[in-house]
N, C-alpha and C positions, 0 to 999 in steps of 0.2 A: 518816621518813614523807614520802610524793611530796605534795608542794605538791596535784598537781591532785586527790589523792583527797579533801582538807579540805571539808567540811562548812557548819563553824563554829569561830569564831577569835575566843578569848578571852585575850587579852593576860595572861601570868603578869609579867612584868618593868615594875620602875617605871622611869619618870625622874626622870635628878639635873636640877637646876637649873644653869641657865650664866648665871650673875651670878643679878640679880633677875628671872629667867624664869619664876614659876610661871604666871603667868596662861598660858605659850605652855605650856607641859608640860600645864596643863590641858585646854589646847584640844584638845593632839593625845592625851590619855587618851578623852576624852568620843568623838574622831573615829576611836581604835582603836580602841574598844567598838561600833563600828559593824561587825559583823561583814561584812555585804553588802559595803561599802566595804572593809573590809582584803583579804575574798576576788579582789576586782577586782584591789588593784594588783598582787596575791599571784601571779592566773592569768592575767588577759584584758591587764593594762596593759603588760606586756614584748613580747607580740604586737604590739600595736597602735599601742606607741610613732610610731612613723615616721612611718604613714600618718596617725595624728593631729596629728603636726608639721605635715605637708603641707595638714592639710586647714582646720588654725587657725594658719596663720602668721604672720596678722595680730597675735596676742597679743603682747602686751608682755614676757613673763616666757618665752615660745616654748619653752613645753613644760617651762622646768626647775625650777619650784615642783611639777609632778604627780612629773617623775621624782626628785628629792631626798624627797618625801612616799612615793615608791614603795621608795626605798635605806632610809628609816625604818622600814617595814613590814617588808621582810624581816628587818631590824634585829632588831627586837623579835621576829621569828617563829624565827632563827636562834638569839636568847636564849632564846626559851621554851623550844624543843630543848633544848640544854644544861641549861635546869633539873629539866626532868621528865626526862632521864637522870641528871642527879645523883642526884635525889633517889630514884630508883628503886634503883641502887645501892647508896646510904647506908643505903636503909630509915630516912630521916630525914623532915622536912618541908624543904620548898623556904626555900633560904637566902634567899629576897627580894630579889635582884639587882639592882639598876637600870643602865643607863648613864645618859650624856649624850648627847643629842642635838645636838652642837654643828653638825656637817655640815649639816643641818637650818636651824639656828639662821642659819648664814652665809651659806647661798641666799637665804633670806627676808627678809635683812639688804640683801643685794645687791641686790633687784628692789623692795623696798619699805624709802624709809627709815623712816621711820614706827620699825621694828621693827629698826633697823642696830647701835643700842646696847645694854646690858646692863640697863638699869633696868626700872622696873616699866612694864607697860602694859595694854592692856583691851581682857580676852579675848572681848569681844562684837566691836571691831574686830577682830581676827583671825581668829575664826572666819566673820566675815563677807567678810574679805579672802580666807579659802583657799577659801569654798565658793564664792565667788564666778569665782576663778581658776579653780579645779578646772574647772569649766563652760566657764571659753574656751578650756582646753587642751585638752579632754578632747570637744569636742563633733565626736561624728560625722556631723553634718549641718553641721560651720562652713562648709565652700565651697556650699553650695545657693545659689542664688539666689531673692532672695521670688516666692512665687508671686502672679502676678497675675492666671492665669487665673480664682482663684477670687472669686467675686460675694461683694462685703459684705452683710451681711443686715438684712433691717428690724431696728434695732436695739428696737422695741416687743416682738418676738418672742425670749423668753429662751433657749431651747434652741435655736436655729438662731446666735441670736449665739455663745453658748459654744461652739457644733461649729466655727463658722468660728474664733472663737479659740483655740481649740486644732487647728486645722488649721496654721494660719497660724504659730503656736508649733512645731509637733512638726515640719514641716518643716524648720527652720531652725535649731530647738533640742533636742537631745539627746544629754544627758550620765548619767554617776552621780549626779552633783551634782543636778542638776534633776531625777531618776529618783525620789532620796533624800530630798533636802531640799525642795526649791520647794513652793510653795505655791498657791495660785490666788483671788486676791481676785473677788468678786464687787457690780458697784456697781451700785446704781440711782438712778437722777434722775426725780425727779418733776415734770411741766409744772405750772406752778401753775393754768396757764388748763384746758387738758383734763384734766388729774388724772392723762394718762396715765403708766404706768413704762417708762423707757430702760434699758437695759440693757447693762454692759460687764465687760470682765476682764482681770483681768492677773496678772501673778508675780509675788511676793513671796519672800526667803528668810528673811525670818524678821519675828516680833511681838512689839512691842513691850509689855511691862502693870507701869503703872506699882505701885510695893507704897506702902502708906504705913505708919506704927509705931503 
């Protein structure tokens, strides 16, 4: 099947763990089930590698957390081939495959210690760590410079602050990551003396909610 005729892309292969890894094997099942995301590094991210080095050179990790994330995706998309011709052949069901993600494991290792060793860690950090990265490798607006032509707005005025904040954002930021994930917090402050509401925003990738038992 030609990569660019895919649709949609549902992960048939698991992964093994490399040591005490499930929290990372979790992270990146939850972030293959993201079909948008896998189509991306599947079609558009081998095009675009380059000019996205060039254009986020600034990053820390310079491009090779997205493309070791992108050697994994084919990974599992070259597995999934081989299962559903096995199992087409056998006239059996899919033998449940997994590999290791070690490749993976040893970029991530290298650019963030945090995650260099084998033991247990937390998969709210990592997935915070990749969607986070993803965004500075990945953004095709990283070299813009801010714009300052454009006027701040009376911050009393809600809809006119939001459009300049997200003007002022989408210039400078846009990735998969922030396409997919980000969020957009909305705050008001209230004057205690005129009563009036202020108005501001921002990104967020992810919320926090506490559970209790």
């Amino acid at each position: 099947e030609n990569i660019n005729n895919i649709s949609y892309f549902f992960p048939l292969v698991g992964l093994n763990n490399v040591g005490s890894t499930c929290f990372m094997n979790a992270t990146l099942q939850c972030l293959l089930h993201v079909s948008e995301l896998s189509l991306y590094f599947l079609k558009e991210f081998p095009n675009d590698q380059q000019t996205l080095r060039k254009k986020n050179s600034s990053s820390e990790s310079h491009g090779s957390i997205s493309e070791a994330y992108c050697n994994l995706v084919n990974s599992v998309y070259e597995e999934d081939k081989k299962e559903i011709s096995n199992s087409f052949f056998s006239f059996s069901n899919s033998n449940n495959k997994s590999f290791a993600p070690r490749d993976f494991k040893k970029k991530l290792g290298h650019y963030n210690p945090q995650f260099k060793y084998y033991e247990a860690n937390d998969s709210k950090d990592l997935i915070l760590y990749l969607l986070q990265t993803f965004h500075e490798e990945l953004n095709y607006m990283g070299d813009q410079p801010f714009p300052t032509y454009l006027m701040r707005p009376d911050q009393l005025n809600r809809a006119n602050s939001f459009n300049y904040f997200m003007q002022t954002y989408n210039i400078q930021n846009f990735s998969i990551a922030s396409n997919l994930f980000f969020g957009t917090y909305e705050n008001r402050t209230m004057c205690c003396k005129c009563k009036n509401l202020f108005y501001s925003f921002q990104k967020f990738e992810f919320i926090s909610f506490p559970t209790h038992k």
